[in-house]
C-alpha positions, -999 to 999 in steps of 0.1 A, spaced: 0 0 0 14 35 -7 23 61 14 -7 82 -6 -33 60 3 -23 54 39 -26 94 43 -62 88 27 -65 61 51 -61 81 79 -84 111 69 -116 116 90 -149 107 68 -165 136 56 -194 122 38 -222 96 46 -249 83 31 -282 79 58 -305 52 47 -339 62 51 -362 49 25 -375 16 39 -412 11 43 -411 -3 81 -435 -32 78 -428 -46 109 -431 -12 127 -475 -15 116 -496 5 127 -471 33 136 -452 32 101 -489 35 88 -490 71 89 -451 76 93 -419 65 78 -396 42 103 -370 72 104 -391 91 122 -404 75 148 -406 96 179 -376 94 203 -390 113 239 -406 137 212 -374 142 182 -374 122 153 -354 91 151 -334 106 117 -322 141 140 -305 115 163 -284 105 132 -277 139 120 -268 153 154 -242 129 156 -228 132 123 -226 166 115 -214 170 150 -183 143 146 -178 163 116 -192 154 85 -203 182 65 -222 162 33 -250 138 45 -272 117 14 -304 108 32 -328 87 3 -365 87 1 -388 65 -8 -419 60 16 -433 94 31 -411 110 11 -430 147 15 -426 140 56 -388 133 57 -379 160 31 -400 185 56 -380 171 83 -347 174 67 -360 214 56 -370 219 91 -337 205 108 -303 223 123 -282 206 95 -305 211 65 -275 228 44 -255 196 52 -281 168 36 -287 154 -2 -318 143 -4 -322 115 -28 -358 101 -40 -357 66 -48 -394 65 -69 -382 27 -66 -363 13 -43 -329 6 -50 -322 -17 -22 -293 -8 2 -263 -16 -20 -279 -6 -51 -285 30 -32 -240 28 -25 -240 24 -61 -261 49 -71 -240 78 -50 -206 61 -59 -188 93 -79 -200 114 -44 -188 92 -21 -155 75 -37 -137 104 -36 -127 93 4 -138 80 35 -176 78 42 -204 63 68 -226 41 60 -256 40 80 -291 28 89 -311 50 97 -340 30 116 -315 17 145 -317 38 180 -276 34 184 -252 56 211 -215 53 204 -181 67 216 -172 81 179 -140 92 184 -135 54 192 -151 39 165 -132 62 140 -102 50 158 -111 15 151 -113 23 116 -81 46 113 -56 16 127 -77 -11 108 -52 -34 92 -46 -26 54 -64 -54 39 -99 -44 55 -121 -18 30 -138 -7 62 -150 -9 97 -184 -29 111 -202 -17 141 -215 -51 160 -233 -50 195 -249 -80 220 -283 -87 203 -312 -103 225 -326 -117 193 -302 -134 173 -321 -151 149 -333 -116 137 -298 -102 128 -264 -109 111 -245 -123 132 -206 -112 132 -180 -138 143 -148 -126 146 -105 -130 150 -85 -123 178 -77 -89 155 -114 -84 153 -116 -91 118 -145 -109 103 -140 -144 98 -176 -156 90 -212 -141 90 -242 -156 94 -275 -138 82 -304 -144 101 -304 -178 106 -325 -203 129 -296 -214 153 -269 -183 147 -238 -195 164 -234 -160 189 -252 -131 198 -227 -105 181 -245 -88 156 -241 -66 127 -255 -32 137 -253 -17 103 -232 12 106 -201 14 89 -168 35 81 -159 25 49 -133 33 26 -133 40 -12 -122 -1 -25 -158 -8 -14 -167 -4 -46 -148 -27 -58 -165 -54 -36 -194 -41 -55 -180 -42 -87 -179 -80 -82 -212 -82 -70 -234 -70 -98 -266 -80 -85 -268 -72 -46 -291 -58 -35 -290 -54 3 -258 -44 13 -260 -65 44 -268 -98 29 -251 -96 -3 -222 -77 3 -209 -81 43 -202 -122 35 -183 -109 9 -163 -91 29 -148 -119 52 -111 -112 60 -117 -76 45 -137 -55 72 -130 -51 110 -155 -48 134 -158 -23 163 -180 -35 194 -205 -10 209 -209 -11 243 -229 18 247 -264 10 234 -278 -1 202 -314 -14 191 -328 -23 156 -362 -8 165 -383 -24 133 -408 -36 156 -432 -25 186 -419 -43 210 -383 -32 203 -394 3 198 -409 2 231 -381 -10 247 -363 14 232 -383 41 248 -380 27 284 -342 22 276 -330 59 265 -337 89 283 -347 121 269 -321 147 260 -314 178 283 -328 204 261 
């Protein structure tokens, strides 16, 4: 590896792409009248979680798609702090999560970027995880956020090297062989694209591209709190789990 790219290696992401277009199925009846990314948090839209923390680590370009309820998230995006800092990208149909990477590829290949989704309630030492992804070894495209799951069978599960680099992933599966899980947020690097080069038909970035990335992505644990809230239940938990923020 060259001493150039190392030095782009190194450089803080600037860019992210905020996945926000998913209908929420399992979220009925609230997703009936509301998309999944903004779901109420103590009274603050899921999605201003997100950009709070990512303008405020320091990215200054945020692509947020669209798709269901597009009018509502655009108005919450024109009524937010960091509306000069978002994209917004309608998806009239929806790409599917890696298809929506390769859409925004000449905006985000120029350097480091996040890679998040949106509909997860997540709290996280940054400064740590961007760490993680800084000293990552050289053969990993990127960085993988995994935390304890209490439903297993409902996630991707991560397993992992003494270097915590992925050595196998498991999709959800019946009988998952741990409870680390893929929390799908991730620093990633500009030769992801060439994982998706390879992949011509993926779809969801998280099935079709993360097994692909065995021996290629490290993983940073999060011991704060995260939740996939894409149903009731978890977005009840949620609720009884976070506390409202100190206005």
């Amino acid at each position: 590896m060259s001493q150039e790219f190392l030095a782009n290696a190194r450089s803080a992401p600037k860019r992210a792409l905020l996945l926000a277009a998913g209908l929420g199925t399992r979220l009925r009846p609230i997703t009936d009248h509301i998309p999944k990314c903004l779901v109420p948090i103590h009274g603050e839209p899921l999605l201003y979680r997100w950009l709070d923390l990512l303008c405020g680590s320091g990215v200054d370009e945020i692509i947020v798609n669209t798709h269901y309820f597009a009018d509502r998230v655009v108005e919450a995006c024109a009524a937010s702090a960091w509306k000069d800092q978002i994209i917004l990208a309608h998806e009239p149909n929806l790409l599917g999560t890696a298809g929506t990477l390769k859409h925004h590829r000449k905006r985000l290949e120029v350097g480091n970027f996040w890679l998040i989704h949106a509909d997860n309630l997540s709290h996280f030492n940054v400064k740590d995880f961007v760490s993680a992804f800084e000293y990552r070894p050289a053969v990993c495209v990127g960085t993988m956020m995994t935390f304890i799951t209490d439903a297993p069978s409902q996630c991707g599960i991560a397993v992992c090297n003494e270097q915590d680099i992925l050595t196998d992933y498991f999709e959800k599966v019946a009988a998952p062989p741990s409870n680390m899980a893929n929390a799908a947020v991730f620093l990633l690097d500009p030769r992801i694209f060439q994982v998706l080069d390879a992949s011509a038909d993926a779809f969801d970035f998280c099935r079709d591209i993360v097994p692909k990335m065995v021996g290629r992505i490290n993983t940073f644990k999060n011991d704060c709190y995260h939740r996939d809230i894409g149903t009731v239940a978890s977005y009840q938990q949620a609720l009884l789990d976070v506390r409202p923020k100190i206005q």
